[in-house]
N, CA, C and O atoms as a Maestro MAE file, in Angstrom:
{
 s_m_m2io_version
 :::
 2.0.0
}

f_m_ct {
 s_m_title
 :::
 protein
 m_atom[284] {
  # First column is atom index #
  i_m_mmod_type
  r_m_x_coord
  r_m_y_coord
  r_m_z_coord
  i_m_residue_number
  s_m_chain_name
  s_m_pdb_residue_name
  s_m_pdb_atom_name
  i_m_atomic_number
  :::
  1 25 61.450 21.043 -56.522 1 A "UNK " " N  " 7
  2 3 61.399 22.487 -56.391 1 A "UNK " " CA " 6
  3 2 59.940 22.934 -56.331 1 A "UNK " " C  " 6
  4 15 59.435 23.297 -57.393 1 A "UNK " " O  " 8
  5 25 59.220 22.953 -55.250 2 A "UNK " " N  " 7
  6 3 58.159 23.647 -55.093 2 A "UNK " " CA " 6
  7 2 57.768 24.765 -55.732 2 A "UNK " " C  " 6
  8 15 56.649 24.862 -56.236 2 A "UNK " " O  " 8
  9 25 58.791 25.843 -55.769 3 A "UNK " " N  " 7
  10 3 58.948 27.115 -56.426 3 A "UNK " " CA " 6
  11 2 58.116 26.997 -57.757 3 A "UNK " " C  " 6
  12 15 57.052 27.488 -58.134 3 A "UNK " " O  " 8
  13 25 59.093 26.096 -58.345 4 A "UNK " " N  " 7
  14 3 58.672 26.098 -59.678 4 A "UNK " " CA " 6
  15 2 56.996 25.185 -60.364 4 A "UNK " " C  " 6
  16 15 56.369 25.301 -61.417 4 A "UNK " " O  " 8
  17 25 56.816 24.363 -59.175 5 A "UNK " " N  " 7
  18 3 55.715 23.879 -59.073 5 A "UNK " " CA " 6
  19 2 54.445 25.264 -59.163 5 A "UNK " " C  " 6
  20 15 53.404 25.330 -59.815 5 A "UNK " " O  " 8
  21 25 54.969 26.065 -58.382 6 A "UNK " " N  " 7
  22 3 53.765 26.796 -57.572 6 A "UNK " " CA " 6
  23 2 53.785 27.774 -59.234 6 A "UNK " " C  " 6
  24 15 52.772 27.856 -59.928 6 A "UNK " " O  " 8
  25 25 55.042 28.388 -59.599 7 A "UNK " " N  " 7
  26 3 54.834 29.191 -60.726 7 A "UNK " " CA " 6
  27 2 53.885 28.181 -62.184 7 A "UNK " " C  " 6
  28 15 52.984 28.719 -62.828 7 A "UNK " " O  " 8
  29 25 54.203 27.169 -62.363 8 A "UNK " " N  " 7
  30 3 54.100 26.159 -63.466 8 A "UNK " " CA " 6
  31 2 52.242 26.341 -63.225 8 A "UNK " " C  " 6
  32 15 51.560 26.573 -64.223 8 A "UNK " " O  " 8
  33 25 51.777 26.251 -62.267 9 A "UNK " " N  " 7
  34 3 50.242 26.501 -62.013 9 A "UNK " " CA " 6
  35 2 50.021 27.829 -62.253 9 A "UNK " " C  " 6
  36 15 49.558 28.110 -63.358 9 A "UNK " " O  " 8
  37 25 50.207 28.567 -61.604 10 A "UNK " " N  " 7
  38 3 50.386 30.442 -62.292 10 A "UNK " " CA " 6
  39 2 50.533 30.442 -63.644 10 A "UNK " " C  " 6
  40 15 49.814 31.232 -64.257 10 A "UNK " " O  " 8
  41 25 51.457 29.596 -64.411 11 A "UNK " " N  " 7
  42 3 51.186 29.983 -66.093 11 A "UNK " " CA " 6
  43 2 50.198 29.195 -66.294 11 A "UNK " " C  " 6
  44 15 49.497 29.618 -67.213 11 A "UNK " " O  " 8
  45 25 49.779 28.115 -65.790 12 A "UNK " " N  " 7
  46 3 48.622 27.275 -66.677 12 A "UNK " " CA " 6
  47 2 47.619 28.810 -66.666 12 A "UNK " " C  " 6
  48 15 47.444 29.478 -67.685 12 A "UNK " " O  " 8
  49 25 47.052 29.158 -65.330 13 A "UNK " " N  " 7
  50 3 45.972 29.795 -65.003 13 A "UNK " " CA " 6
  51 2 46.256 30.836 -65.931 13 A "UNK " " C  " 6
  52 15 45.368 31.230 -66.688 13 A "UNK " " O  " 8
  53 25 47.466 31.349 -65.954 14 A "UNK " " N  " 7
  54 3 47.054 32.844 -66.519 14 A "UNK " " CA " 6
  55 2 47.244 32.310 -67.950 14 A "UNK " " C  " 6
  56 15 46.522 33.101 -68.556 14 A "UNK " " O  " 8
  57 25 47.744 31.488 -68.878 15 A "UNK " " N  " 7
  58 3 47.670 31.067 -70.096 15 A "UNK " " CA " 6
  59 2 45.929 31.179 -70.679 15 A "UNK " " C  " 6
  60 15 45.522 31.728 -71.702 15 A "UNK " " O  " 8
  61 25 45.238 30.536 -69.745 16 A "UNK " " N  " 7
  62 3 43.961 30.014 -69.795 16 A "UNK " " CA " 6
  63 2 43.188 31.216 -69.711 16 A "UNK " " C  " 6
  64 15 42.051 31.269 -70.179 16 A "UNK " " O  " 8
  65 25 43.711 32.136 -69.170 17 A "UNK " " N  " 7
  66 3 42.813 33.116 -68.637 17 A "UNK " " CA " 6
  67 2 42.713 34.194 -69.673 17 A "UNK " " C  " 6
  68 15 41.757 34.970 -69.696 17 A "UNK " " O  " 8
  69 25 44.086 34.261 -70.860 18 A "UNK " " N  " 7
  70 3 44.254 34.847 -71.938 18 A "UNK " " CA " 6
  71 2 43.786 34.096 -72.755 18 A "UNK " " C  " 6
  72 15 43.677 34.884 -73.695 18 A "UNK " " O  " 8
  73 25 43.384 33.069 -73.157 19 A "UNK " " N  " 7
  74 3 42.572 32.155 -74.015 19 A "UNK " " CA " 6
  75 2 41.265 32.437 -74.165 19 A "UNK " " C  " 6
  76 15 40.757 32.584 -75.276 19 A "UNK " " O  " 8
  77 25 40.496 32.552 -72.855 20 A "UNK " " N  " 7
  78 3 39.208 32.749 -72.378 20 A "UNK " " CA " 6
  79 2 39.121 34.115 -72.852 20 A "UNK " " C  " 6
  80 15 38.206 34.319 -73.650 20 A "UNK " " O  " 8
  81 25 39.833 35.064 -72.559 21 A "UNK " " N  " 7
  82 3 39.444 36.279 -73.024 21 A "UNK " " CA " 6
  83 2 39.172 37.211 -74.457 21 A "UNK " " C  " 6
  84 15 38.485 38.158 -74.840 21 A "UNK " " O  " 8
  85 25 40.243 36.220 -74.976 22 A "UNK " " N  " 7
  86 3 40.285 36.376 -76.658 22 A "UNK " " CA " 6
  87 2 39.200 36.237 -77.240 22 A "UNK " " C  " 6
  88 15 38.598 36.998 -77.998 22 A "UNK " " O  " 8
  89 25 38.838 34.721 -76.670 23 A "UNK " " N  " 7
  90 3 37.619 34.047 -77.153 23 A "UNK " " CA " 6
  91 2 36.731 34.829 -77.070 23 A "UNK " " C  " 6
  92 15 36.263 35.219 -78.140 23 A "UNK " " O  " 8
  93 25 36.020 35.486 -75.513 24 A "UNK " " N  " 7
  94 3 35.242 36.223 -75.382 24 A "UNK " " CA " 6
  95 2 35.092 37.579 -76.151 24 A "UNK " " C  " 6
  96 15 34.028 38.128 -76.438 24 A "UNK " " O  " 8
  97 25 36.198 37.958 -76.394 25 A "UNK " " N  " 7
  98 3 36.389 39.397 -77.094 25 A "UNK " " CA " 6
  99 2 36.007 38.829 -78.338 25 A "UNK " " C  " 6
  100 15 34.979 39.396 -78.707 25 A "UNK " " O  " 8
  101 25 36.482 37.695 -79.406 26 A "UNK " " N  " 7
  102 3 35.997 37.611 -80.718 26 A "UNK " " CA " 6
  103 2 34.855 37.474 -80.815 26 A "UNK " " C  " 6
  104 15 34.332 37.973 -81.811 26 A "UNK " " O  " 8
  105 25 33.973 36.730 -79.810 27 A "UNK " " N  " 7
  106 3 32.376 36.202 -80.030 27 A "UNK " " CA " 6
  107 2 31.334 37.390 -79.321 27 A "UNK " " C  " 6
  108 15 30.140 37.095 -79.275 27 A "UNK " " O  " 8
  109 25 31.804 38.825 -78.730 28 A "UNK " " N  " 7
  110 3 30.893 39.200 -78.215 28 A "UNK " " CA " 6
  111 2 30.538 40.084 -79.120 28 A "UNK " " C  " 6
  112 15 29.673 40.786 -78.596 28 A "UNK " " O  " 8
  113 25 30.728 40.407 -80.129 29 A "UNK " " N  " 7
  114 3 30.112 41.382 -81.330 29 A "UNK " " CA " 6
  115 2 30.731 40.893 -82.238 29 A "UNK " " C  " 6
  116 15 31.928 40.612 -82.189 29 A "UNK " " O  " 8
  117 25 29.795 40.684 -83.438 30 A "UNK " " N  " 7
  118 3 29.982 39.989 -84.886 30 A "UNK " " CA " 6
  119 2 31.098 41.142 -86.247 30 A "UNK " " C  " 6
  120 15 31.793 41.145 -87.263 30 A "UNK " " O  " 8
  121 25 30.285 42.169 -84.815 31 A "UNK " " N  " 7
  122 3 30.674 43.440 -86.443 31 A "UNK " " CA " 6
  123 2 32.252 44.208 -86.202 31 A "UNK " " C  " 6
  124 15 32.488 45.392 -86.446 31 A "UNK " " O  " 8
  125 25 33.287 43.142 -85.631 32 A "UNK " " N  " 7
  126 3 34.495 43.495 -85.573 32 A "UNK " " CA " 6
  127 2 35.431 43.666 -86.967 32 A "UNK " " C  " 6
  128 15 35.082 43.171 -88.039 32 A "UNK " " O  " 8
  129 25 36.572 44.379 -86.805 33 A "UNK " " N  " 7
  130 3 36.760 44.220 -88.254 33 A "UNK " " CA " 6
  131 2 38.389 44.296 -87.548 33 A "UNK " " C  " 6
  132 15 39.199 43.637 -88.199 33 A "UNK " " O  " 8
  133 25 38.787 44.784 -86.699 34 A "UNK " " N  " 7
  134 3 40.159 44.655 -86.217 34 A "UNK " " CA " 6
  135 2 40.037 43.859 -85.352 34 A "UNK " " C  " 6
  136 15 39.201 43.962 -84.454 34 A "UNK " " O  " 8
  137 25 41.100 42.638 -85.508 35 A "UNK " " N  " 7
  138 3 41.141 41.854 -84.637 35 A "UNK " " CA " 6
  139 2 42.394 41.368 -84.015 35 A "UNK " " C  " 6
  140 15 42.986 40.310 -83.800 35 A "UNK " " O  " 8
  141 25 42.544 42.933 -83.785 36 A "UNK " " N  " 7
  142 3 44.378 42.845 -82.939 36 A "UNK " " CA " 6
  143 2 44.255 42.174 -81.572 36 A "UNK " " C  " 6
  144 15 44.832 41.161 -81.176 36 A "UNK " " O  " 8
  145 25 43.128 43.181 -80.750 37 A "UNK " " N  " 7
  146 3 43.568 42.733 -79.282 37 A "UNK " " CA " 6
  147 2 43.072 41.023 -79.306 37 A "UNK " " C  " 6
  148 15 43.223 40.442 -78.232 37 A "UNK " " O  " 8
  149 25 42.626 40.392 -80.203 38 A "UNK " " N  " 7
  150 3 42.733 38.718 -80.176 38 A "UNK " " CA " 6
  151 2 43.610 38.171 -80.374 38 A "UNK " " C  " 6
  152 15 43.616 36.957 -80.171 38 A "UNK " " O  " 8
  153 25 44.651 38.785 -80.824 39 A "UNK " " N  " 7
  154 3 46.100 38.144 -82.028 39 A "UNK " " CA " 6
  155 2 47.042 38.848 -80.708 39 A "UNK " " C  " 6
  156 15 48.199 38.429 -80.671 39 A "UNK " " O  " 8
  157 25 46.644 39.919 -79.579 40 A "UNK " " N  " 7
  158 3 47.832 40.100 -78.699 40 A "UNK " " CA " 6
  159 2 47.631 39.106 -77.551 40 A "UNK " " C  " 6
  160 15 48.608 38.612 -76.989 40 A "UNK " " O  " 8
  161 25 46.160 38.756 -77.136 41 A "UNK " " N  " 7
  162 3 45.683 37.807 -76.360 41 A "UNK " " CA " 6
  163 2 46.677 36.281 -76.949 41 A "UNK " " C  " 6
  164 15 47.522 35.581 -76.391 41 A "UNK " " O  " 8
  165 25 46.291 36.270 -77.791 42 A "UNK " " N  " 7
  166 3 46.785 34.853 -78.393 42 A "UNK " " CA " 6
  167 2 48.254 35.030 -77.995 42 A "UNK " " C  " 6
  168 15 48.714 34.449 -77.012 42 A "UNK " " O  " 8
  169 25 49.141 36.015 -78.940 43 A "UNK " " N  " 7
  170 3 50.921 35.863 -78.120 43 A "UNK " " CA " 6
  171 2 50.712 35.535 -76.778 43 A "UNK " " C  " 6
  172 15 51.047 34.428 -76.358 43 A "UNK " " O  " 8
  173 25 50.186 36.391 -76.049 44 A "UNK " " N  " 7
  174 3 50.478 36.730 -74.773 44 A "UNK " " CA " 6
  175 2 50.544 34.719 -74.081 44 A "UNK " " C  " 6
  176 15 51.458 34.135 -73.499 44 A "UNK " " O  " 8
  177 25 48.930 34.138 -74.578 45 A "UNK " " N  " 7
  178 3 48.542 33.046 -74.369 45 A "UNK " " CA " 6
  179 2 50.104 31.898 -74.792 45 A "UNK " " C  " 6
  180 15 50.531 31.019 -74.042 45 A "UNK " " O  " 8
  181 25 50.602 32.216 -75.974 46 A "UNK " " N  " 7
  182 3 51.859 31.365 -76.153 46 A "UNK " " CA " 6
  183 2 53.031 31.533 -75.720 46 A "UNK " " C  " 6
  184 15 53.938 30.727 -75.931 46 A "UNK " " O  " 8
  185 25 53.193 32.905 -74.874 47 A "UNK " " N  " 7
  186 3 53.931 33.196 -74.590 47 A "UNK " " CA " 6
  187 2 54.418 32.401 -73.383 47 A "UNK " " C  " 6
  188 15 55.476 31.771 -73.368 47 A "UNK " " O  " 8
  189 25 53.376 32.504 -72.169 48 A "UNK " " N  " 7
  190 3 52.751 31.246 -70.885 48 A "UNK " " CA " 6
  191 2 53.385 30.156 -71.255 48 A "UNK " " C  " 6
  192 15 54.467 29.805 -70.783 48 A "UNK " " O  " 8
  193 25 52.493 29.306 -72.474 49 A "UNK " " N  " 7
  194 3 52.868 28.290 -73.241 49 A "UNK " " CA " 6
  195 2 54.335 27.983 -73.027 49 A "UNK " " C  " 6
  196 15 54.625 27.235 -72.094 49 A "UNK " " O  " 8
  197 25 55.288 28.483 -73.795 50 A "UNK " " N  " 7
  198 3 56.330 28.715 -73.413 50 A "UNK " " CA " 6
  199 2 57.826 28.733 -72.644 50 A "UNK " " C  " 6
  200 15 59.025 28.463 -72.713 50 A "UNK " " O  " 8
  201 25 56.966 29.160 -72.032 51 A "UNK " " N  " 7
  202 3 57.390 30.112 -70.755 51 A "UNK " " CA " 6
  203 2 57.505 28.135 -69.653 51 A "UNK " " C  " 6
  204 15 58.527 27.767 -69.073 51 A "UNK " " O  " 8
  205 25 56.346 27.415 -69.702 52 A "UNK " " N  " 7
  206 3 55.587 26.579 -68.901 52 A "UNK " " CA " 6
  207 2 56.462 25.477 -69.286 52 A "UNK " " C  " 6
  208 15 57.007 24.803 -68.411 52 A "UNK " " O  " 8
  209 25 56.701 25.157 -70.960 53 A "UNK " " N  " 7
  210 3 57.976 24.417 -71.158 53 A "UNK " " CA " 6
  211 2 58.968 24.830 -70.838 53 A "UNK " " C  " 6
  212 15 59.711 23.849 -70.794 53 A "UNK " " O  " 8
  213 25 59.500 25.675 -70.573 54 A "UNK " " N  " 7
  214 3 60.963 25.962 -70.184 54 A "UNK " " CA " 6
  215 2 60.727 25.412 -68.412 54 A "UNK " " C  " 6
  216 15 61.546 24.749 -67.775 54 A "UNK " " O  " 8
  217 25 59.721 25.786 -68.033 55 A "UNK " " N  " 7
  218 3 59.938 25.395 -66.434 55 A "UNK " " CA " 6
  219 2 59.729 24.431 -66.639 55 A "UNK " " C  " 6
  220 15 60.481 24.115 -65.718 55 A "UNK " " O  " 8
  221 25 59.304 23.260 -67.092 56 A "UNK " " N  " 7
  222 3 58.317 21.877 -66.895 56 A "UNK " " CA " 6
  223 2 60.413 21.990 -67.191 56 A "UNK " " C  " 6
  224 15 61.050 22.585 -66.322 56 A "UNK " " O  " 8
  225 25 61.145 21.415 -68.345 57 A "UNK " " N  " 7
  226 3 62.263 21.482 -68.530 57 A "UNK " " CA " 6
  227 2 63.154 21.387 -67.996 57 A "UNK " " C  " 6
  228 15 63.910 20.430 -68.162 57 A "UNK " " O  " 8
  229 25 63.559 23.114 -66.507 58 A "UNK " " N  " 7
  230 3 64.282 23.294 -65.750 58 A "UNK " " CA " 6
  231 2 64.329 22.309 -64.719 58 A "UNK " " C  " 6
  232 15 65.303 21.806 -64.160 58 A "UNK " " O  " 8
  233 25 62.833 22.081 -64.530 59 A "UNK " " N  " 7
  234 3 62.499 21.129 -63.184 59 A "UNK " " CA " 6
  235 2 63.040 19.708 -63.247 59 A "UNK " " C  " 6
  236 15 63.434 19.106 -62.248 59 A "UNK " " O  " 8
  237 25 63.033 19.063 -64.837 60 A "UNK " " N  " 7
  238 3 63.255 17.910 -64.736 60 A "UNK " " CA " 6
  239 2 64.476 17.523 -64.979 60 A "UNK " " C  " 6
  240 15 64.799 16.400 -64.590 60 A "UNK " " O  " 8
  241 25 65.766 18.635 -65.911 61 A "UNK " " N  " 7
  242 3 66.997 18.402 -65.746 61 A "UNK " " CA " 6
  243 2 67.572 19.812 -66.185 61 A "UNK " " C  " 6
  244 15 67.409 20.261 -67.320 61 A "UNK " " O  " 8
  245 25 68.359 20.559 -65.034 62 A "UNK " " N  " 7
  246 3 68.694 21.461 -65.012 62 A "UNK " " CA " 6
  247 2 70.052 21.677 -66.706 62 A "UNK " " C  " 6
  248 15 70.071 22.530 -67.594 62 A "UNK " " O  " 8
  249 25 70.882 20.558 -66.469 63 A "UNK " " N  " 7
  250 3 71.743 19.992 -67.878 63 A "UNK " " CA " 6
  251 2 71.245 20.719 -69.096 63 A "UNK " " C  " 6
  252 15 71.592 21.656 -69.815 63 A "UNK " " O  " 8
  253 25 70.125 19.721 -68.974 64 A "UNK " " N  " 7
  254 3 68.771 19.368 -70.351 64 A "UNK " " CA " 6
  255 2 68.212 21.035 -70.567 64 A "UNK " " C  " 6
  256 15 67.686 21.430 -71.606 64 A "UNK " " O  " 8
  257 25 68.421 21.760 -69.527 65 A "UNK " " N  " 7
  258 3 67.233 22.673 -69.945 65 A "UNK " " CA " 6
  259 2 68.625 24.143 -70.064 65 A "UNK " " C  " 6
  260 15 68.218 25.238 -70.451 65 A "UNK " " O  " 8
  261 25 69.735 24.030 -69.803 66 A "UNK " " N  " 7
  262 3 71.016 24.912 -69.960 66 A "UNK " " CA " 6
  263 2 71.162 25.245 -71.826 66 A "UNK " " C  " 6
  264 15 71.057 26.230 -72.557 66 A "UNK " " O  " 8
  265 25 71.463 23.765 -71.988 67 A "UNK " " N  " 7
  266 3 71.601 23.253 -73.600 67 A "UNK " " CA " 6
  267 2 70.381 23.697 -74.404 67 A "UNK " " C  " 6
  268 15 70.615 24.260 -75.474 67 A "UNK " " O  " 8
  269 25 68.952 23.499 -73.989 68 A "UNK " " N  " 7
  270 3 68.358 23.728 -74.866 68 A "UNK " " CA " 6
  271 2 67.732 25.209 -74.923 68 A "UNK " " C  " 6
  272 15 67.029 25.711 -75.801 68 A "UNK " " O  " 8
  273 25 68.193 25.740 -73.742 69 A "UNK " " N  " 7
  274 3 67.070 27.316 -73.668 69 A "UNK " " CA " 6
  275 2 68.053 28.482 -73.383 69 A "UNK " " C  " 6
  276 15 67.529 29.550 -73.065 69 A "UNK " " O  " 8
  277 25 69.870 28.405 -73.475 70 A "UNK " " N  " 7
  278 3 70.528 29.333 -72.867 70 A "UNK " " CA " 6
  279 2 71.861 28.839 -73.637 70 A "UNK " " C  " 6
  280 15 73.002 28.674 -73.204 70 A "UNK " " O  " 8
  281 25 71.329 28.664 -74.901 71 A "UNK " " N  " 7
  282 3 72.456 28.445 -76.271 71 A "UNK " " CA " 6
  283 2 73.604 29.592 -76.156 71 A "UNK " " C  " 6
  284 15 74.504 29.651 -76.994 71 A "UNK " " O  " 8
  :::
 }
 m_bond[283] {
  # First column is bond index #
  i_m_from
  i_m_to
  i_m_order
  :::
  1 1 2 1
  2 2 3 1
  3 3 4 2
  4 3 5 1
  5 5 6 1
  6 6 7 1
  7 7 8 2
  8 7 9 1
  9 9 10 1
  10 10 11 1
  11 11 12 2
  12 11 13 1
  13 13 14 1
  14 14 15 1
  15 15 16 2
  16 15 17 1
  17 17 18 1
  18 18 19 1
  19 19 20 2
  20 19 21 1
  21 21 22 1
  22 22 23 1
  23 23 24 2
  24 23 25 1
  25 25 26 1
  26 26 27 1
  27 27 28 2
  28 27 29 1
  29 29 30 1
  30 30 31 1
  31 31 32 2
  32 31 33 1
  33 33 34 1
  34 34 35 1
  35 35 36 2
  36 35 37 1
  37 37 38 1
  38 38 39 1
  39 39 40 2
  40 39 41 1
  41 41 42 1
  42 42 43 1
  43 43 44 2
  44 43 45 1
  45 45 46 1
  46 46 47 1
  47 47 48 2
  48 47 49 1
  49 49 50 1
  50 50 51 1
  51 51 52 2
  52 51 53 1
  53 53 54 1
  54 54 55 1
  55 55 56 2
  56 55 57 1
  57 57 58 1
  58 58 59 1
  59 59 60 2
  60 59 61 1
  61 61 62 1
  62 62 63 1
  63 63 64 2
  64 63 65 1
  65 65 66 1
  66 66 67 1
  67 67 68 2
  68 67 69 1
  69 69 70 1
  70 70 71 1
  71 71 72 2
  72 71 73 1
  73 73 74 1
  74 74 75 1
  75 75 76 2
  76 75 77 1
  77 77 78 1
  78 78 79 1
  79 79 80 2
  80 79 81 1
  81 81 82 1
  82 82 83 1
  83 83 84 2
  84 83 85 1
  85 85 86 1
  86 86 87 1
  87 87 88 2
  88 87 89 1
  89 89 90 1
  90 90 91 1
  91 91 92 2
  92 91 93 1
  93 93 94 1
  94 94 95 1
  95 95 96 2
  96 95 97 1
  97 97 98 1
  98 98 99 1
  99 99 100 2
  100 99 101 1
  101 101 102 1
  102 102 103 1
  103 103 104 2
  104 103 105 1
  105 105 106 1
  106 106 107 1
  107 107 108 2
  108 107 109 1
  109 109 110 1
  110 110 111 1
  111 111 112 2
  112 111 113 1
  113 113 114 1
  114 114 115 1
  115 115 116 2
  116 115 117 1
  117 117 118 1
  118 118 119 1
  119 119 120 2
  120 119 121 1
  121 121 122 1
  122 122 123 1
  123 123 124 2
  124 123 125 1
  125 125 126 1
  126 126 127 1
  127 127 128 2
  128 127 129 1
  129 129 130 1
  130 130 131 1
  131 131 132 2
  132 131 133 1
  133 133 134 1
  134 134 135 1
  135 135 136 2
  136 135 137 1
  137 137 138 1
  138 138 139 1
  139 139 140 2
  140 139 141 1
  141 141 142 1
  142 142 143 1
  143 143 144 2
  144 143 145 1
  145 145 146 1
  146 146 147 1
  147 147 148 2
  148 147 149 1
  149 149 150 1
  150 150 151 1
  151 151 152 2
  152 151 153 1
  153 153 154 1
  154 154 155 1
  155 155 156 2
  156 155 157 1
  157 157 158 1
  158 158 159 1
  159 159 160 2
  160 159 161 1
  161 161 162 1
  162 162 163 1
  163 163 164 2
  164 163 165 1
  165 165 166 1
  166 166 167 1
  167 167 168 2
  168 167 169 1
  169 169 170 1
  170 170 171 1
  171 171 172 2
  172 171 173 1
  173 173 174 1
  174 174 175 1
  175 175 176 2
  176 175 177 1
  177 177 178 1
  178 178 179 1
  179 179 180 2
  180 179 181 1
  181 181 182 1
  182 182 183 1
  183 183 184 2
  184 183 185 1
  185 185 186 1
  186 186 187 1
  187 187 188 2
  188 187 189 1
  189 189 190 1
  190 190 191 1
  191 191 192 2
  192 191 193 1
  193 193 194 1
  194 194 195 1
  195 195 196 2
  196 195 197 1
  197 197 198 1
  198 198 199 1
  199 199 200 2
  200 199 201 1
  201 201 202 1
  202 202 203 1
  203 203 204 2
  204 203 205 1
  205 205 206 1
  206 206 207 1
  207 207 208 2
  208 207 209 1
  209 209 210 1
  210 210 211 1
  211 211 212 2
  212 211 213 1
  213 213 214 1
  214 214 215 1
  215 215 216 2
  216 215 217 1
  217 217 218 1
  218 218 219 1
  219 219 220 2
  220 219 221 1
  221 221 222 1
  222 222 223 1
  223 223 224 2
  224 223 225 1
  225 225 226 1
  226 226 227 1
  227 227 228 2
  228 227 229 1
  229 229 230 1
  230 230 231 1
  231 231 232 2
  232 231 233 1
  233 233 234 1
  234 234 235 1
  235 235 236 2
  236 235 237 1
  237 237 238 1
  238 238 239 1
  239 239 240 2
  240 239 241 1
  241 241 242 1
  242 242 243 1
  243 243 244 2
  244 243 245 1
  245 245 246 1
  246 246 247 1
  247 247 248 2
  248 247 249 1
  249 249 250 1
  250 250 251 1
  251 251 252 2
  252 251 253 1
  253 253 254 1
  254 254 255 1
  255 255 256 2
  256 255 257 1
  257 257 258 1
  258 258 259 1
  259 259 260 2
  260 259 261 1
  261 261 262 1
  262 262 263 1
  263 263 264 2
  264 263 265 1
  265 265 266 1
  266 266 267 1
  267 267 268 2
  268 267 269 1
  269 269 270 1
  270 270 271 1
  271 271 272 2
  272 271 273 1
  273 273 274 1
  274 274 275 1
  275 275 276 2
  276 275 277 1
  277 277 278 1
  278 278 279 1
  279 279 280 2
  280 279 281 1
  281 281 282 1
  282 282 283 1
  283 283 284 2
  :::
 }
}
């Protein structure tokens, strides 16, 4: 399934891309004291995560991935 190939690269990138940003947001000023939008970056980042096992999953046995993600 190509499809799911082409999306499975789309979550790496955008996983990564919410990683990178967190990061950047925690290290660019010391004198933060709320550190939500890092902790929504981060879900968002596991969310991908996720998201990337369920396709890696679907792709390799449709069975396998019924049972474990659509209880």
């Amino acid at each position: 399934m190509r499809e799911l190939g082409l999306f499975e690269q789309y979550l790496i990138q955008l996983r990564q891309e919410k990683l990178q940003q967190a990061h950047a947001w925690a290290t660019a000023d010391s004198n933060h004291t709320d550190y939500t939008p890092v902790r929504i970056l981060a879900h968002e980042a596991e969310l991908c995560g996720r998201l990337l096992v369920a396709i890696r999953a679907l792709n390799n046995d449709a069975g396998q991935f019924i049972k474990e993600f659509l209880k």
